[in-house]
KEROMAR-142108 format. One record per residue (C-alpha): x, y, z; residue in one letter; residue number from 0. Coordinates in Angstrom, 2 decimals, padded with zeros to 5 digits. Layout:
N
X|Y|Z|A|NUM .
...
% end
This chain:
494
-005.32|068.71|041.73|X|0 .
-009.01|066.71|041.47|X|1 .
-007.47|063.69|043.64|X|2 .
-005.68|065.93|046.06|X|3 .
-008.84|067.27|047.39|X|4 .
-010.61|063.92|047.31|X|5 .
-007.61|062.62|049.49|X|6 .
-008.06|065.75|051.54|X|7 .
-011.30|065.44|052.05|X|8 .
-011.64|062.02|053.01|X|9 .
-008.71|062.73|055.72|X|10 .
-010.70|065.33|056.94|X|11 .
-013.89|063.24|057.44|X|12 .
-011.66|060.62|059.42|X|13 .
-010.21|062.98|061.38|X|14 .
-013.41|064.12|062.95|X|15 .
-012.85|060.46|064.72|X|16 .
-011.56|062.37|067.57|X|17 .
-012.94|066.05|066.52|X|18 .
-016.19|068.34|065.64|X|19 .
-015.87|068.16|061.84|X|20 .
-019.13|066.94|060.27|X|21 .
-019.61|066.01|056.57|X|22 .
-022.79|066.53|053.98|X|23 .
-020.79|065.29|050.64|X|24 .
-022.42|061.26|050.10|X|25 .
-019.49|060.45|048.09|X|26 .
-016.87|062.07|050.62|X|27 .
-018.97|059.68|053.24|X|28 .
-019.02|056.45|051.18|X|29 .
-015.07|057.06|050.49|X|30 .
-014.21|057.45|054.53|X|31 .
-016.43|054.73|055.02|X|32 .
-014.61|052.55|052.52|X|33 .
-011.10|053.49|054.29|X|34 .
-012.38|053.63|057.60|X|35 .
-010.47|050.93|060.27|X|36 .
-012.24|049.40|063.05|X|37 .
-012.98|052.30|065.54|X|38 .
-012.84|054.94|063.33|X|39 .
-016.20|057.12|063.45|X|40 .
-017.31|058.92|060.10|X|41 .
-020.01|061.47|061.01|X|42 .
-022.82|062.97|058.61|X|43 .
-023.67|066.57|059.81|X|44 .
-027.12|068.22|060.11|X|45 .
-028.02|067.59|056.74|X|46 .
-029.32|065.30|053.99|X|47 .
-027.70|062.71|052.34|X|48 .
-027.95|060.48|049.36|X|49 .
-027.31|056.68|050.38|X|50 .
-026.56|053.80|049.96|X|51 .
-023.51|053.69|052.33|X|52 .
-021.75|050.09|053.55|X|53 .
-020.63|050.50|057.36|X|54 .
-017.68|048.04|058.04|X|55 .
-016.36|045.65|060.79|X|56 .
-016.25|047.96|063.96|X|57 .
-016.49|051.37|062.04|X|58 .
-019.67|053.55|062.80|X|59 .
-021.84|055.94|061.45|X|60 .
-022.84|058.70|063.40|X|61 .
-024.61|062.20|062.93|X|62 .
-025.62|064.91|065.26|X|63 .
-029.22|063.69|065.93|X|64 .
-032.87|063.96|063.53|X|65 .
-031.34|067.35|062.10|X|66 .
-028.99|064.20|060.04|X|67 .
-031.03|062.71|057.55|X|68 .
-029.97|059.64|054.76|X|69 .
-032.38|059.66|052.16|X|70 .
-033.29|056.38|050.36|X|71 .
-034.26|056.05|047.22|X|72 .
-036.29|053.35|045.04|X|73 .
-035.30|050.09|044.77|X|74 .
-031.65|050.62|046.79|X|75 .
-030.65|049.65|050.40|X|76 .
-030.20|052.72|052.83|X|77 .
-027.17|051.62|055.60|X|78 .
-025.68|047.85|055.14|X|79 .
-023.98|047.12|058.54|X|80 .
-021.38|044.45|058.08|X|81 .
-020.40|044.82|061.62|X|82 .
-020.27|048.40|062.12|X|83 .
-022.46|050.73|063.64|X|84 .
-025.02|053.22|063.06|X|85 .
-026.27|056.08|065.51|X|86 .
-028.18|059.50|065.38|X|87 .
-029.61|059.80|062.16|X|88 .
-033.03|059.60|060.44|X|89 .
-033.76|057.53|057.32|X|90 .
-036.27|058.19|055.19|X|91 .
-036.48|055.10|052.88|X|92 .
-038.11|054.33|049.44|X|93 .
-035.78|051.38|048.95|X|94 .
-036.09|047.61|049.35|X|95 .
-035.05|048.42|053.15|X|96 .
-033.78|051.22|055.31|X|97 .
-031.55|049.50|057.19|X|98 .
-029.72|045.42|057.12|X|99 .
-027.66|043.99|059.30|X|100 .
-025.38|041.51|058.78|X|101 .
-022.26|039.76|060.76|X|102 .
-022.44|041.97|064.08|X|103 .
-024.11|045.63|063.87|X|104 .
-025.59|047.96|066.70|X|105 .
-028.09|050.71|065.94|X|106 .
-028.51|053.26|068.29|X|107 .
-031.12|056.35|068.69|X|108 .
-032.01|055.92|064.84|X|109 .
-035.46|056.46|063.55|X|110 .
-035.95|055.23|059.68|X|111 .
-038.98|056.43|058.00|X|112 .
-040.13|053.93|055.60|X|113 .
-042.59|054.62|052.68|X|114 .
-041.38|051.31|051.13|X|115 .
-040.22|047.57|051.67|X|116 .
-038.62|046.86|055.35|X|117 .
-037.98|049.52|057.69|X|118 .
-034.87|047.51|059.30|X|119 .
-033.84|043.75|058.80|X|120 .
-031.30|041.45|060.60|X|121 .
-029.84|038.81|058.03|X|122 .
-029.79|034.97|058.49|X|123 .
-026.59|034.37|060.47|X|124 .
-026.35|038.14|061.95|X|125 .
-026.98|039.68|065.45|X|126 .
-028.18|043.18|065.80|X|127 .
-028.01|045.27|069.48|X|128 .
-030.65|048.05|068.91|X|129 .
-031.67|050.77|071.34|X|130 .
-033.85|053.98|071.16|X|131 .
-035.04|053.25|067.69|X|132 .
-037.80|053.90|065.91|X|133 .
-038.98|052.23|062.87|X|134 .
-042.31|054.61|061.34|X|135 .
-044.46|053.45|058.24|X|136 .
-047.61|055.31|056.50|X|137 .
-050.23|053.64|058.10|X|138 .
-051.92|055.64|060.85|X|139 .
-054.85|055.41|063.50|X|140 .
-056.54|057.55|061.32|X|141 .
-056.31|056.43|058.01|X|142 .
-055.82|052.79|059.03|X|143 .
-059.67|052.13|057.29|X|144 .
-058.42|053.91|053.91|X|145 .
-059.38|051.43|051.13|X|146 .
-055.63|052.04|049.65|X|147 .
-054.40|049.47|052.02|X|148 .
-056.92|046.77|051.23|X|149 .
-054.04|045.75|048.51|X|150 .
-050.34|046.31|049.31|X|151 .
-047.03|045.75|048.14|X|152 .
-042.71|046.85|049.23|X|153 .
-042.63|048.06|046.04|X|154 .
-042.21|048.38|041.97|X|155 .
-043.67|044.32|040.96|X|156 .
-042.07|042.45|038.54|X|157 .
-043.23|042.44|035.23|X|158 .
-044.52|039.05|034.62|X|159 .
-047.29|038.58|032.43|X|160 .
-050.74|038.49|033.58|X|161 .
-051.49|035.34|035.58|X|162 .
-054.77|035.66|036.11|X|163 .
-057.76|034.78|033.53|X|164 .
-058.24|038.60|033.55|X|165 .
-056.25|041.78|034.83|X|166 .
-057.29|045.28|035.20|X|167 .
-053.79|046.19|034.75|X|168 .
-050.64|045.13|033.24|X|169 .
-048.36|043.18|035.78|X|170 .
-045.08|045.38|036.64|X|171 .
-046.58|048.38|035.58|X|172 .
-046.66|051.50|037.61|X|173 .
-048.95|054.58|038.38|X|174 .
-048.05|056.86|040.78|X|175 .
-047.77|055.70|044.34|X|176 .
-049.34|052.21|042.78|X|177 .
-047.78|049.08|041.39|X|178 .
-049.81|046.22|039.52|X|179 .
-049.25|042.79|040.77|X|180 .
-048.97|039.46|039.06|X|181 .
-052.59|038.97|039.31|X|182 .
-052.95|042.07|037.38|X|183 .
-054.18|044.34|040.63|X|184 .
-053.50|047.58|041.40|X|185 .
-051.63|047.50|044.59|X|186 .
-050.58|050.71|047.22|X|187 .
-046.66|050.28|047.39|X|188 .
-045.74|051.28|050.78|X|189 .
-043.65|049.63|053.80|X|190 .
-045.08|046.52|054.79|X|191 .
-042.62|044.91|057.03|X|192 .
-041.07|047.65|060.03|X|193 .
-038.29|044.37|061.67|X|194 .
-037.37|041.54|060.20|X|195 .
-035.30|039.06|062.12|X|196 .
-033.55|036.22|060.74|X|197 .
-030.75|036.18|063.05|X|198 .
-030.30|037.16|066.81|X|199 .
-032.06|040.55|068.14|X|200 .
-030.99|041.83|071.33|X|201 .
-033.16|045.09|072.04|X|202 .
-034.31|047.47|074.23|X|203 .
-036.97|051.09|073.67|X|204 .
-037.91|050.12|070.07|X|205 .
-041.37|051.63|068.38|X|206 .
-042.75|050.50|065.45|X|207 .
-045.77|051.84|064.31|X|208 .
-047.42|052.02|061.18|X|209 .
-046.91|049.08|058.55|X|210 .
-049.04|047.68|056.33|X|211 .
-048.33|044.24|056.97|X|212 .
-046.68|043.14|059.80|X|213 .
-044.90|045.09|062.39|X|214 .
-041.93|042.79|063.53|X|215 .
-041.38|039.19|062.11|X|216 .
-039.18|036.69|063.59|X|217 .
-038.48|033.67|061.62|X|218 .
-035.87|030.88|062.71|X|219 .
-034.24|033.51|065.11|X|220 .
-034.10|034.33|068.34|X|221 .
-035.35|037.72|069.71|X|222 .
-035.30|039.73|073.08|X|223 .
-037.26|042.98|073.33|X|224 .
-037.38|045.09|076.02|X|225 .
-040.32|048.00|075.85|X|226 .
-041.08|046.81|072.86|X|227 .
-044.08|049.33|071.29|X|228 .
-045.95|048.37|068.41|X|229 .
-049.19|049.84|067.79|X|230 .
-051.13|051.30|063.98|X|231 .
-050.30|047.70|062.18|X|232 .
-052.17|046.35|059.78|X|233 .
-052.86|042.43|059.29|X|234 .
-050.28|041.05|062.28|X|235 .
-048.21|043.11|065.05|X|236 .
-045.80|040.35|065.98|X|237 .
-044.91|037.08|064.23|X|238 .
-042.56|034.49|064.95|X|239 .
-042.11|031.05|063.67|X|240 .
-039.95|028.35|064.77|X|241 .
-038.03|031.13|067.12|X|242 .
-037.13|032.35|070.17|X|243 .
-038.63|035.27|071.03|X|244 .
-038.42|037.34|074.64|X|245 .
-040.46|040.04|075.56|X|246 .
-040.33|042.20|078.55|X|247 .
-042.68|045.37|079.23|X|248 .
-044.19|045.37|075.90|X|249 .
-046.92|046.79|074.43|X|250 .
-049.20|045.78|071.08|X|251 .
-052.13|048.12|070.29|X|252 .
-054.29|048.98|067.46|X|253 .
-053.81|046.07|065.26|X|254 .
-056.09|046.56|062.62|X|255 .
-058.00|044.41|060.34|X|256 .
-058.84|047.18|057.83|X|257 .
-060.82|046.34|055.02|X|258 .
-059.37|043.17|053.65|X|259 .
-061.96|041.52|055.56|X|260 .
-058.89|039.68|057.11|X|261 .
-058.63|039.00|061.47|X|262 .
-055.64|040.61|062.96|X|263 .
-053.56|039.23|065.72|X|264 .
-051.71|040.85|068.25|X|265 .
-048.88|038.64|068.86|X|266 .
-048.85|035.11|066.81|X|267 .
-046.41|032.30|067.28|X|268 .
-045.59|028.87|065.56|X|269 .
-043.53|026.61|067.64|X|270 .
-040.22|027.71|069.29|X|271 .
-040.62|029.17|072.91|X|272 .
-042.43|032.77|073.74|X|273 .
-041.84|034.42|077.25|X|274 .
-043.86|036.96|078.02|X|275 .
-043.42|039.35|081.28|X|276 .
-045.59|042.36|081.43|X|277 .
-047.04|042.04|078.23|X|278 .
-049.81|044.84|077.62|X|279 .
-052.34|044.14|074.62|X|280 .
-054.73|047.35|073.81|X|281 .
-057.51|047.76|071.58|X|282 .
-056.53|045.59|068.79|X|283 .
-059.32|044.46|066.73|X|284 .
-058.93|040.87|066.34|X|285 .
-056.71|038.48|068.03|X|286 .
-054.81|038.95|070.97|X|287 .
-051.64|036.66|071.38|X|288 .
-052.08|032.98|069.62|X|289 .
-049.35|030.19|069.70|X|290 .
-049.55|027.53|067.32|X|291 .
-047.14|024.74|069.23|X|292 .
-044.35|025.61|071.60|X|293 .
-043.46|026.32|075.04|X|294 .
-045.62|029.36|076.11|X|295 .
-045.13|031.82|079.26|X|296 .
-047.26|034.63|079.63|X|297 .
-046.60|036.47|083.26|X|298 .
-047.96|039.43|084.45|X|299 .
-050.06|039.71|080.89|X|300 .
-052.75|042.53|081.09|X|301 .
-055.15|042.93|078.04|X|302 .
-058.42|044.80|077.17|X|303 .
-060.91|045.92|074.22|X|304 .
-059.50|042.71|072.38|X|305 .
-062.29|042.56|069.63|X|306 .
-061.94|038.15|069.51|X|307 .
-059.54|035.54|071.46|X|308 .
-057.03|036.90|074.20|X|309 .
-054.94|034.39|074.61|X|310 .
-055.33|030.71|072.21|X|311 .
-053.01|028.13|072.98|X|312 .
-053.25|025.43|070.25|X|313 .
-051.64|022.11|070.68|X|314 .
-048.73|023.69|072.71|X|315 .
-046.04|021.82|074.43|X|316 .
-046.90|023.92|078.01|X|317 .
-048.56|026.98|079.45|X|318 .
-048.47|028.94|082.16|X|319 .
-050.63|032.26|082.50|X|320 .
-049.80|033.89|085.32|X|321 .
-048.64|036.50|087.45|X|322 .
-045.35|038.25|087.86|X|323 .
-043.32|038.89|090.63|X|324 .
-041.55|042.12|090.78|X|325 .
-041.36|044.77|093.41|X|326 .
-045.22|044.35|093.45|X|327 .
-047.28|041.50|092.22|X|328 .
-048.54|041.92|088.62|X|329 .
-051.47|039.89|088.21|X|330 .
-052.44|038.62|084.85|X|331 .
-055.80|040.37|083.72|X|332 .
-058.04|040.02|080.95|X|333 .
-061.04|042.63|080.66|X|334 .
-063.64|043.83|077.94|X|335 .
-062.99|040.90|075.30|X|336 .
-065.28|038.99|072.78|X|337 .
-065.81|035.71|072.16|X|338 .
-063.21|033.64|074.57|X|339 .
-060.92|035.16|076.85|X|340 .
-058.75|031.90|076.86|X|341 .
-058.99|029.33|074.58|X|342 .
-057.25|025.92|074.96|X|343 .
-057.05|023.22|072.20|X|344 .
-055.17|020.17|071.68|X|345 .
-052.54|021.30|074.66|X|346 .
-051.03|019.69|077.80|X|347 .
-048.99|020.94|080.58|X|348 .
-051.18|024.04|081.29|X|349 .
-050.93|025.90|084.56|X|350 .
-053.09|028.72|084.93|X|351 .
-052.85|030.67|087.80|X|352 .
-053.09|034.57|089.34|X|353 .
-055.45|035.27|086.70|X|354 .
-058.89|037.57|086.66|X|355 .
-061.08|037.54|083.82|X|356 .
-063.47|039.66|083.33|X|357 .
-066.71|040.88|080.81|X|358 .
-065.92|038.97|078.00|X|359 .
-068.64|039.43|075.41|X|360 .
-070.68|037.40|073.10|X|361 .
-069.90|037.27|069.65|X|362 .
-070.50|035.10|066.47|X|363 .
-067.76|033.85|064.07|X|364 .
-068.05|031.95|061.24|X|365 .
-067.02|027.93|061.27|X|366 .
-066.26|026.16|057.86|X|367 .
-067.79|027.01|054.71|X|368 .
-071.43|027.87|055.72|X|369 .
-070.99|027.34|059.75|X|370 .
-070.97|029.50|062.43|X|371 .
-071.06|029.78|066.44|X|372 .
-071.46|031.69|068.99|X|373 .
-069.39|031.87|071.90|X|374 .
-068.87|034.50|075.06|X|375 .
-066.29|032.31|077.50|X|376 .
-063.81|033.14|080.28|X|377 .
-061.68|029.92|079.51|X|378 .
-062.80|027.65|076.70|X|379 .
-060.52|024.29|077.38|X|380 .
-061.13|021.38|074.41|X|381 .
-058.96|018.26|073.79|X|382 .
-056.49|019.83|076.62|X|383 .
-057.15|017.82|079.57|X|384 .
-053.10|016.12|080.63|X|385 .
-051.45|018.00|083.53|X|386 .
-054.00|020.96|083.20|X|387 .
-054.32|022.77|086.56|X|388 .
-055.98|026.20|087.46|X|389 .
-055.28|027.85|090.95|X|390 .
-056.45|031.45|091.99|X|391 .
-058.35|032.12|089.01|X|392 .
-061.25|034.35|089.15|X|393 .
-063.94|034.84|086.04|X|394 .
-066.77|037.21|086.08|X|395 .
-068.90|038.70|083.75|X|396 .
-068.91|036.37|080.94|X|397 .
-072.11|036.75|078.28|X|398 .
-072.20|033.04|078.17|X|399 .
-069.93|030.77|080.67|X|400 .
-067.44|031.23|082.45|X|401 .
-065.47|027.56|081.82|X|402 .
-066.75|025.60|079.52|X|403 .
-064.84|022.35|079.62|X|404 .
-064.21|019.31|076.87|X|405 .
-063.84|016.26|079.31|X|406 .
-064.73|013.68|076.04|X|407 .
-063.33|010.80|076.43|X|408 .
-060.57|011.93|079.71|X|409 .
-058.96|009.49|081.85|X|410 .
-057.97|012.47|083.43|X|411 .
-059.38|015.82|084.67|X|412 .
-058.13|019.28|085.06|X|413 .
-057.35|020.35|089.20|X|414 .
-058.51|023.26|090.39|X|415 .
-057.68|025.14|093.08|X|416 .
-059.37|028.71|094.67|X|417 .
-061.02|028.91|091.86|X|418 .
-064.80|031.41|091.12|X|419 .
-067.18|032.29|088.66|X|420 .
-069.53|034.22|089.18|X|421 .
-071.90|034.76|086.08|X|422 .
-075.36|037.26|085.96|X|423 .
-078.73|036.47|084.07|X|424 .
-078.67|033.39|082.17|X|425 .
-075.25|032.91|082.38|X|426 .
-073.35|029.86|083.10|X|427 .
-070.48|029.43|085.82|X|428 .
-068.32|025.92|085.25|X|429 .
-069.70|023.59|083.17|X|430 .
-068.30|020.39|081.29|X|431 .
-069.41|018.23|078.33|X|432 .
-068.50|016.02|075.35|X|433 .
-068.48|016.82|071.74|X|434 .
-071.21|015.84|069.24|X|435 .
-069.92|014.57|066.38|X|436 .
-070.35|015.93|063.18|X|437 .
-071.04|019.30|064.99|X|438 .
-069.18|022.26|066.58|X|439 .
-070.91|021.86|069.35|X|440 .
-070.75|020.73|073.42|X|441 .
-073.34|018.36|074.80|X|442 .
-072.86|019.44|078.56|X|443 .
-073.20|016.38|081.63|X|444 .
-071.97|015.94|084.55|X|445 .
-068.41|014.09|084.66|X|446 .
-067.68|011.83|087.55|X|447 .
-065.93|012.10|090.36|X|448 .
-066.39|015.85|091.55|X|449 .
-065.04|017.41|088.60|X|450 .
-065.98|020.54|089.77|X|451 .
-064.22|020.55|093.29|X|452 .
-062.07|023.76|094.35|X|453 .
-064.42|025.40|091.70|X|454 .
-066.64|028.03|093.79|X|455 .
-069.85|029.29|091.84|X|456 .
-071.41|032.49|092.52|X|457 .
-074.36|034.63|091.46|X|458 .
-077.02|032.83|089.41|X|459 .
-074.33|030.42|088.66|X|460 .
-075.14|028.29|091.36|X|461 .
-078.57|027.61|090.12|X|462 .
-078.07|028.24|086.20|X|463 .
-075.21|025.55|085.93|X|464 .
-077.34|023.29|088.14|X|465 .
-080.62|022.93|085.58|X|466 .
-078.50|023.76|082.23|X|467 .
-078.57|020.01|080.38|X|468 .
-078.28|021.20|076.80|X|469 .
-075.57|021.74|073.80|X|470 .
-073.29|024.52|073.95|X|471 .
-071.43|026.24|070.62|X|472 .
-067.99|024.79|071.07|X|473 .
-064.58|025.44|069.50|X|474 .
-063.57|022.50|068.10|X|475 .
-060.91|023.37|065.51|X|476 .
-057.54|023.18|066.43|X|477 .
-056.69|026.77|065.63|X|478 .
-057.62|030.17|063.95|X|479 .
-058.19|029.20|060.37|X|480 .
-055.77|032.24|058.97|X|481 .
-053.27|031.71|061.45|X|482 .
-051.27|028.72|059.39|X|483 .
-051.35|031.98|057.03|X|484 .
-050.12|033.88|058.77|X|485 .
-047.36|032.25|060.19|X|486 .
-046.01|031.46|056.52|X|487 .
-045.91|035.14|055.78|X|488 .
-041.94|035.82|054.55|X|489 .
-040.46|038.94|054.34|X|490 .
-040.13|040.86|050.91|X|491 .
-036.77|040.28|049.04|X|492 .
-034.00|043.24|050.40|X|493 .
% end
């Protein structure tokens, strides 16, 4: 009589395939799921529900909307898509990850709540379609300062033995909401990682808002995002390394540096190739978008209240910052930055056009061990002098220059074209320079040859650049010093 009903029940749950019939029984869904053929749909009903669950080859998972809820619990994986599909349910996730795709899986107006691990992750080898999903963690605009995320981890640690010469706490040991750490720290176990990619991404209306440690990561992949939102991250917003990554009409605001005493960044690349069209960048503390190597095009890009470097391109393959062409022209604008609006180092192939720059403020950041300089640039071009040309470019309101330009030791010089500055006070327009050895700084003279030319100076620029003979702080290393950290960051284990 027991296995009659189990048969009967798993009929009816495949039967609602082509009917109403919804089901709140996790074992009833795990065995339709198991029997399920390829177009078969197995629904969940306005309920919760205990996962995990395993979604096969062209079988989905569907329930009626938020009211349909899988819950998660420690240490487990929510929804495994192994080329099925998933739509119309919230997951609210303690486990190693809410969501992992792997072979071909599409998720589809699905929000996962994550209080631990990864929110959603595409395997090595997989491809994921995505649309109208959310992925939510615990940190938020307001508590983004709370000193439980100055240490973080996905979850329960491993109990290893203390590693350190002393520990406050015994490795693997739990209290709470807290988890100690092989260095014997207590540690906030949350969600750190909202989308991992490790295979192909094609996606469009995504949010994720709210981790701890990085908001998406692409690594060895290839990515396309369309409105793309990330905003409430802690540490870095968007990483990818050695991928390709797409992104159209996306936003990135309120990255956070917190109080690990840590710089944030925006948007960070290592090698690969990043295109960029109407890219928005919004009050994010630190570091705006930075590319370590590649082949990097920013069009249309519009950023303010970055609190350090809008865009740095370090020893890239090319650049181009400029505008996009839609139904109206979207000029790339930079507005109420510190320290460099555009930094340059170690680069060729640079084009530069359609852009505005404007207020960027002074600020001082530290340099080596004991070191530090102070910069307050439009564009800050060092070592980057091959096939650099700027047309249409317009930079006002700069604390300290408006171009400052490393022209040691070039056989050849950048060309510009319809090209102002206009600086105010003691500010400087366009000026150019060598390094000084042994320093981080720019001895300013005047190249030959009418370096200058298609350069227009206005305001006090015209007389300020004129006398100025001195040194100017300069930024002489090749990159961000975290940013090689950052880069390596991997995702947790899921």
């Amino acid at each position: 009589m027991r296995r009659g009903l189990v048969g009967v029940a798993i009929a009816v749950l495949l039967a609602s395939c082509d009917g109403d019939a919804s089901e709140c029984d996790a074992d009833a869904i795990r065995a339709a799921l198991a029997s399920a053929s390829s177009g078969d749909v197995v629904r969940v009903g306005a309920c919760r529900v205990r996962g995990p669950f395993v979604v096969g080859q062209g079988v989905t998972l569907e329930g009626v909307g938020a009211e349909s809820v899988i819950e998660v619990a420690e240490g487990e994986l929510g929804v495994e898509l192994t080329g099925g599909a998933l739509a119309r349910l919230t997951i609210e996730s303690r486990g190693r990850a809410g969501v992992a795709i792997g072979g071909a899986g599409e998720v589809d107006d699905v929000e996962v709540r994550a209080a631990r691990g990864i929110a959603l992750a595409v395997r090595p080898g997989a491809s994921g379609a995505l649309h109208a999903v959310r992925l939510v963690g615990e940190v938020t605009a307001e508590n983004a300062d709370d000193t439980r995320w100055v240490l973080v981890a996905p979850g329960p640690q491993t109990a290893t033995g203390c590693a350190a010469a002393t520990c406050a706490c015994e490795p693997g040991a739990i209290d709470g909401e807290r988890t100690c750490d092989a260095l014997g720290r207590w540690a906030t176990m949350t969600a750190t990682h909202g989308l991992v990619v490790e295979g192909t991404v094609v996606a469009d209306d995504v949010e994720v808002l709210g981790l701890a440690r990085v908001g998406v990561l692409v690594r060895d992949a290839s990515a396309t995002f369309d409105a793309l939102h990330v905003a409430d991250t802690i540490g870095a917003a968007v990483v990818a390394s050695e991928s390709e990554l797409v992104c159209r009409d996306c936003t990135i605001e309120r990255t956070r540096e917190g109080l690990r005493g840590q710089p944030s960044y925006a948007l960070i690349t290592g090698g690969g190739t990043l295109t960029t069209e109407a890219l928005r960048l919004t009050d994010n503390d630190r570091y705006g978008a930075v590319a370590a190597g590649g082949a990097i095009d920013h069009a249309g890009l519009v950023a303010e209240q970055q609190g350090d470097v809008v865009v740095w391109a370090a020893g890239v393959e090319s650049l181009a910052l400029r505008a996009l062409e839609r139904d109206e022209t979207i000029r790339t604008s930079i507005a109420d930055g510190e320290f460099a609006g555009v930094v340059i180092s170690d680069s060729a192939h640079v084009s530069i056009s359609d852009v505005t720059i404007a207020s960027v403020g002074s600020s001082r950041r530290p340099v080596g061990l004991i070191g530090a300089i102070e910069i307050g640039d439009g564009l800050h071009v060092i070592r980057s002098l091959e096939d650099v040309v700027m047309a249409r470019v317009e930079v006002s309101g700069a604390a300290r220059a408006g171009i400052v330009l490393d022209v040691g030791g070039a056989a050849t010089l950048p060309r510009f074209e319809q090209v102002s500055v206009d600086a105010r006070g003691s500010a400087l327009g366009a000026v150019a320079g060598a390094p000084v050895a042994g320093t981080d700084t720019l001895q300013v003279a005047t190249p030959p040859g009418g370096w200058d030319s298609g350069i227009e100076r206005l305001g006090d620029a015209v007389t300020n650049d004129a006398a100025f003979t001195g040194a100017l702080d300069a930024v002489l290393s090749a990159m961000p010093p975290s940013a090689t950290e950052v880069l390596g960051v991997v995702a947790p284990m899921y």
